[in-house]
C-alpha positions in Angstrom: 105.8 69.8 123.6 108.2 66.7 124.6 110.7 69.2 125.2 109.3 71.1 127.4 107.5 68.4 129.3 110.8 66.7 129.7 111.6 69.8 131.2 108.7 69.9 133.7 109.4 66.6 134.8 113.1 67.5 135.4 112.2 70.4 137.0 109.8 68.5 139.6 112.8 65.8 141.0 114.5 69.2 141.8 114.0 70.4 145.3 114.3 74.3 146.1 114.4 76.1 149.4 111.3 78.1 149.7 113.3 81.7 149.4 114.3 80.2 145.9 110.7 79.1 145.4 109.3 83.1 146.2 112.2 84.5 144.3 111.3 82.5 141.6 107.8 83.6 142.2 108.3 87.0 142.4 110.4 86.7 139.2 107.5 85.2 137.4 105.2 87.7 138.5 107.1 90.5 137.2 108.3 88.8 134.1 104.2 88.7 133.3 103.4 92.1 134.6 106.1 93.4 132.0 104.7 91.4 129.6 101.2 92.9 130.2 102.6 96.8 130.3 104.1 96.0 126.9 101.3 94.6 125.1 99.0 98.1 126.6 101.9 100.0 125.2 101.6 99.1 122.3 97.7 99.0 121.8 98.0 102.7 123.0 101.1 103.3 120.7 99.0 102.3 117.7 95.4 103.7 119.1 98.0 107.0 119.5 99.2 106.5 115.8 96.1 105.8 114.1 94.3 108.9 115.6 97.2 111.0 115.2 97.0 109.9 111.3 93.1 110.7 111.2 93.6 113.9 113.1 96.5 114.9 110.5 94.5 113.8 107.7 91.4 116.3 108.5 93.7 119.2 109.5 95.4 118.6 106.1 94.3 121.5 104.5 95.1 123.9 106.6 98.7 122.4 107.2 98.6 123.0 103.6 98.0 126.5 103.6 100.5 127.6 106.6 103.1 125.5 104.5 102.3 127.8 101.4 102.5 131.0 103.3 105.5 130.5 105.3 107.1 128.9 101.6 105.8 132.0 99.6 107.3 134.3 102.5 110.8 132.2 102.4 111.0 133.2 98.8 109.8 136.7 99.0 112.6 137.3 101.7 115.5 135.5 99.7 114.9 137.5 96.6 116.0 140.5 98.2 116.9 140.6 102.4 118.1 137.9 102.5 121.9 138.3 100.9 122.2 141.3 103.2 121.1 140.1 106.4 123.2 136.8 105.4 126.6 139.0 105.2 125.6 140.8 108.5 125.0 137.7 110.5 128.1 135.9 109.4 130.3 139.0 109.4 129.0 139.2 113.5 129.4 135.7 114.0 133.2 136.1 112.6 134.3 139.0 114.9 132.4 137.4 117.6 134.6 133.9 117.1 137.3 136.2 116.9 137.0 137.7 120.1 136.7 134.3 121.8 139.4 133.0 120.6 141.2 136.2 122.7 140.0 135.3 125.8 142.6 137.4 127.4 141.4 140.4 125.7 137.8 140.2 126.8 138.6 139.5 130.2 141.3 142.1 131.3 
């Protein structure tokens, strides 16, 4: 606290215009507002977090079971469609590239 009263008192033999004194003001006043938006941001950023945890932990089971379906789906189509529509897509996406790369031969 000596410091900053040292400060204070330094502070005080100053004299400011008064536009320096309601700049400084203003400043003050929006450092503290800030300060106030931050501190509700973040008691709604955890409020937010915590019922988003709670709301996660009661839907869990059915999170569970739309995981299992789409994972028992994924492995039903790579045992068999999957290779084939694989080729096909990359085989499109290679003449496709090839095209674009012939720019003059789409466009004449």
């Amino acid at each position: 606290m000596n410091r900053l009263e040292a400060i204070i008192e330094k502070e005080k033999e100053v004299s400011y215009s008064q536009e320096d004194k309601d700049i400084f003001g203003s400043h003050i006043l929006i450092l503290i507002y800030q300060e106030q938006e931050s501190k509700k941001f973040k008691i709604k950023l955890c409020l937010g977090l915590f019922l988003g945890m709670g709301i996660m932990s009661f839907s869990f089971s059915a999170i569970n079971e739309v995981v299992n379906d789409f994972a028992v789906g994924l492995s039903n189509v790579m045992a068999g469609d999957f290779t084939t529509v694989a080729i096909l897509s990359y085989g499109l996406s290679f003449v496709l590239l090839a095209l674009l790369k012939k720019t003059d031969f789409i466009f004449n």
